[in-house]
N, C-alpha and C positions, 0 to 999 in steps of 0.2 A: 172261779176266780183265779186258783192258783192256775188252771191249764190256759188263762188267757195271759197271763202274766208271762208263763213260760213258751210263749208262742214266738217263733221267730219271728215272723212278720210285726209283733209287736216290740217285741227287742229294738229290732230296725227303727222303728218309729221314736220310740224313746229316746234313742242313742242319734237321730238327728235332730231332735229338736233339742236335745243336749247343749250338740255343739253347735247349733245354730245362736243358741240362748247367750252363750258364753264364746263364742267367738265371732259370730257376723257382724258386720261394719256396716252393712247396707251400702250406699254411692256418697255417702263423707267421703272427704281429702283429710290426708292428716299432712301437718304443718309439722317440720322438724325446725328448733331455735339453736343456732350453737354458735358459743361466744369463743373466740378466739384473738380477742382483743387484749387479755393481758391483766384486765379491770373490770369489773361488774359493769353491766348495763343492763339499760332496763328497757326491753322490748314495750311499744306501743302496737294497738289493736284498733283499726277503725272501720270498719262495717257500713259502707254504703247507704245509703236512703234508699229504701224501697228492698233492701235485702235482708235475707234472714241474719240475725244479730250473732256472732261470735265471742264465747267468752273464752278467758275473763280479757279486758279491755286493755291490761296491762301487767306487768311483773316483773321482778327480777330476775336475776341472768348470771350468777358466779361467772369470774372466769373458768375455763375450762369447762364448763357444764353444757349441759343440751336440754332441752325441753320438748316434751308435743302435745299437739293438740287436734283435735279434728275441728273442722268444719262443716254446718252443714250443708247440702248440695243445694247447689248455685250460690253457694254464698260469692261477693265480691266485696273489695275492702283494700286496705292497705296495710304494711308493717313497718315499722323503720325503731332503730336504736337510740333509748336517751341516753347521754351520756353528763357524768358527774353532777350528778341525783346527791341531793341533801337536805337536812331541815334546817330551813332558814330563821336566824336567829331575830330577826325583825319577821315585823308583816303576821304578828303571829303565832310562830312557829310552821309557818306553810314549806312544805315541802316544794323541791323547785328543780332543775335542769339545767345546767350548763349548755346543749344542746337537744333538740327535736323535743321540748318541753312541751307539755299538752295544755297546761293549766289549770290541772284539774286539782292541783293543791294535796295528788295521792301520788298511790301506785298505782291505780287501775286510773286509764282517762277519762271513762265516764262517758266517750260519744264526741270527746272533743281531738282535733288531728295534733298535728306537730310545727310546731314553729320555728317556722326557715330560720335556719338553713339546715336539714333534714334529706338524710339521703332514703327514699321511700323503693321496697318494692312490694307491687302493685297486681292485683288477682281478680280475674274471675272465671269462676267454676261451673265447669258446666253439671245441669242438673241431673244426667245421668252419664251414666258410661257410654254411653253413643252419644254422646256432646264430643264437645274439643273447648279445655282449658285457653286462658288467655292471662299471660302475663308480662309482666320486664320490670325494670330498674330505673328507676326516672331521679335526672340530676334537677329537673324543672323547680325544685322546690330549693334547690341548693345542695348542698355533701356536707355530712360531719363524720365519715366512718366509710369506709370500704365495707359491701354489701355482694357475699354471692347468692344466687338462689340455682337448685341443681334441682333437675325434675327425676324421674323414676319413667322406666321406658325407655332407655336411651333419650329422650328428649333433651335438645339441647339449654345448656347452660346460659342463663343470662346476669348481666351484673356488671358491679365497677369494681375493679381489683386492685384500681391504684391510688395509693396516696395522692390526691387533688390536691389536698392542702398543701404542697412541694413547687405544687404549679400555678396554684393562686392568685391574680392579677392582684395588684396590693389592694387596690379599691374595693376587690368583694373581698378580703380577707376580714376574716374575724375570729379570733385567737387561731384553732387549728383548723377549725372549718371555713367554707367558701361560699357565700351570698351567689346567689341568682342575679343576673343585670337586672331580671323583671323588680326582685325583692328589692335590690340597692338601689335601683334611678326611677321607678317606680312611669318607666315610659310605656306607651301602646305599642313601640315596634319591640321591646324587648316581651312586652308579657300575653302580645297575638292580642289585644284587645282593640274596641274602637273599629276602625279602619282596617288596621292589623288583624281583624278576628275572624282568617280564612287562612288555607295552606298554600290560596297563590298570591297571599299580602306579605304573610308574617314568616320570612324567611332566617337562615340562619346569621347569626350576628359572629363579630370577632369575639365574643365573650361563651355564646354556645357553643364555638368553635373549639375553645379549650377545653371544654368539656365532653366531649368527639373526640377530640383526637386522643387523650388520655382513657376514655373509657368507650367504645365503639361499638358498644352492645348496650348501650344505654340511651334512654330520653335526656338530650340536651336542652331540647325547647320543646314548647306545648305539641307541634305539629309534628317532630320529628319522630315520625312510623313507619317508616319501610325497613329500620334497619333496627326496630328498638320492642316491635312485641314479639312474644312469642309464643306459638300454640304447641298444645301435647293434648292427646288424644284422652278423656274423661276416666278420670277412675284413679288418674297419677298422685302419686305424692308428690312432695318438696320439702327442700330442707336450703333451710334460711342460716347464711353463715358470715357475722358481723366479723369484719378483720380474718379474709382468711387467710392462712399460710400458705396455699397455693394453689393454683388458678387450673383446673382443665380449659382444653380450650374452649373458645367459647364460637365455636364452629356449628353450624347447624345440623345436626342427625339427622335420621332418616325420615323420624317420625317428629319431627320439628321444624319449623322453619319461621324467618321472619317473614312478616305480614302487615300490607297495607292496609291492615281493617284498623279503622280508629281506636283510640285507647281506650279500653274498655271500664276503665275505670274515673271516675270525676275530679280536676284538680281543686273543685270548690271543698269544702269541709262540712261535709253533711252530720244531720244528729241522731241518733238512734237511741232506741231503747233495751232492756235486754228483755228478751222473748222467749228464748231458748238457750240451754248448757251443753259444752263439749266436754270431751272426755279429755284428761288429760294424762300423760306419762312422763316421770323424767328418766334419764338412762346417761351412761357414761358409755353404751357402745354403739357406734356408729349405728345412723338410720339404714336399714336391709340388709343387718347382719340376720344369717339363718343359721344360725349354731343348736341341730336339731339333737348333739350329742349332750348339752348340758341335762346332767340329773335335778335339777331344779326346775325344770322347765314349765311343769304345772304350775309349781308356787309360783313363776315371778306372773304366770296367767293371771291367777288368781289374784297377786296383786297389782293389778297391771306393768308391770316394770317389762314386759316383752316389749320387742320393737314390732312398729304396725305390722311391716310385711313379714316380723316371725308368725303373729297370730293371725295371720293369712295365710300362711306356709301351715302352720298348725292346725288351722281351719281344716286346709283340705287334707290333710294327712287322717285327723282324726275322722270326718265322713267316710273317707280311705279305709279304715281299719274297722270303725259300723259296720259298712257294707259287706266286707269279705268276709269279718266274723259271724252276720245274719244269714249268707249265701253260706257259710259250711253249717251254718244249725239248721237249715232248709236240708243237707243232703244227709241228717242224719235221723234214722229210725226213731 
């Protein structure tokens, strides 16, 4: 027993299924949240029909803090920010939202979406790493919050960076956020329905317009895709950033580009159930920091506080340092 223990080949073996146990991800996407608005908000979670279910549904969000989460593969769904979250002194004591309120009376939404006027972005994952991701920013539902989303990969940036609420038509205005024409006049040529519910009926309006030209990397109306999804090659992360302080371009990279494929995700409000758990991590350092010199680096392992792509960085290092250690006890007597 002791000479099979002390066999290098078996060293080997241990020491990858080690760090397989304690560091593999398998083909999840992990979601980074960072609130740069100033004031708490409370991220929403809605999980497609027909797709695997991501938790939790919903949370809080301190200013200046970040969040993550994985997902798992092929999940698709939607995120967007509530903003001025409180318990209402009628009705109850229900808690409630000033904006993208879910109604689910908590924190978590429970399966239920957000209530225009809601600035949403919008995912779907592909189920393996030879997929290709499919995302954007959609104003369709209305703006309460400047919303970026930045992939991994080089892959380009999508999102609205600008304060909407500045440029408001008065009609859809409502306190700091901005109603959809569809939401406010409730017509078939504003919300592509009826008649309208094709992309050579239901064209751009003076109200989607404002919404284009302030934010150009974003869904204005239901049909507008050429200029508003965007794909990254499977396996990428993202990091979801409400109110940010400043905008990379939002120019397409090598390995990105906008795409005429329909939006991959449904503007109806589908219901789910929860099936499955993601992992989660909060942290104060930026998402793809590799700071392989910190002496703590096991412990935040251990407690997950590492950033995804450190404990993929640490992944391979540590197979890295199995291997060579098992090849120099192979070349000794």
């Amino acid at each position: 027993m002791d000479s099979f223990l002390a066999s290098p080949a078996t060293f080997l073996c241990l020491a990858l299924l080690l760090s397989l146990f304690f560091f593999h991800e398998g083909d999840s996407t992990t979601f980074t949240f960072v609130n740069k608005c100033g004031e708490t908000v409370w991220p929403g979670i809605l999980s497609n029909a027909g797709s695997s279910q991501m938790q939790p549904t919903g949370f809080e969000l301190s200013a200046a803090a970040s969040r993550s989460f994985q997902s798992p593969a092929g999940w698709s769904g939607r995120f967007w920010a509530r903003t001025g979250c409180f318990v209402s002194s009628t009705g109850g004591g229900a808690w409630t939202c000033a904006t993208g309120d879910c109604g689910s009376g908590q924190v978590e939404c429970k399966g239920s979406g957000a209530a225009p006027p809601a600035t949403l972005a919008e995912f779907t994952v592909a189920s393996s790493s030879a997929g290709r991701d499919f995302y954007d920013v959609s104003l369709v539902d209305g703006y309460n919050l400047p919303v970026l989303v930045e992939a991994s990969r080089g892959c380009a940036a999508a999102g609205c960076v600008v304060d909407i609420s500045q440029r408001c038509p008065a009609e859809l205005r409502v306190g700091e956020a901005c109603r959809s024409a569809c939401d406010a006049f409730r017509k078939p040529e504003y919300c592509c329905s009826g008649a309208y519910a094709s992309p050579a009926t239901c064209r751009p309006t003076a109200y989607s317009e404002v919404f284009k030209a302030a934010c150009p990397k974003s869904y204005s109306y239901a049909f507008d895709d050429p200029t508003s999804t965007f794909t990254c090659s499977g396996g990428a992360d993202y990091t979801i950033t409400f109110c940010p302080e400043s905008a990379p371009s939002l120019k397409s990279a090598s390995d990105s580009s906008s795409t005429s494929t329909p939006k991959p995700t449904s503007s109806s409000t589908p219901s789910s159930t929860s099936s499955s758990t993601s992992a989660s991590t909060s942290t104060s350092e930026p998402a793809g920091g590799m700071m392989l010199a910190d002496d703590a680096w096991l412990a935040s392992l251990a407690t997950g506080d590492a950033t995804p792509t450190r404990r993929k960085a640490l992944f391979l290092s540590f197979s890295s340092i199995a291997a060579t250690t098992a090849y120099i006890l192979l070349l000794l007597p």
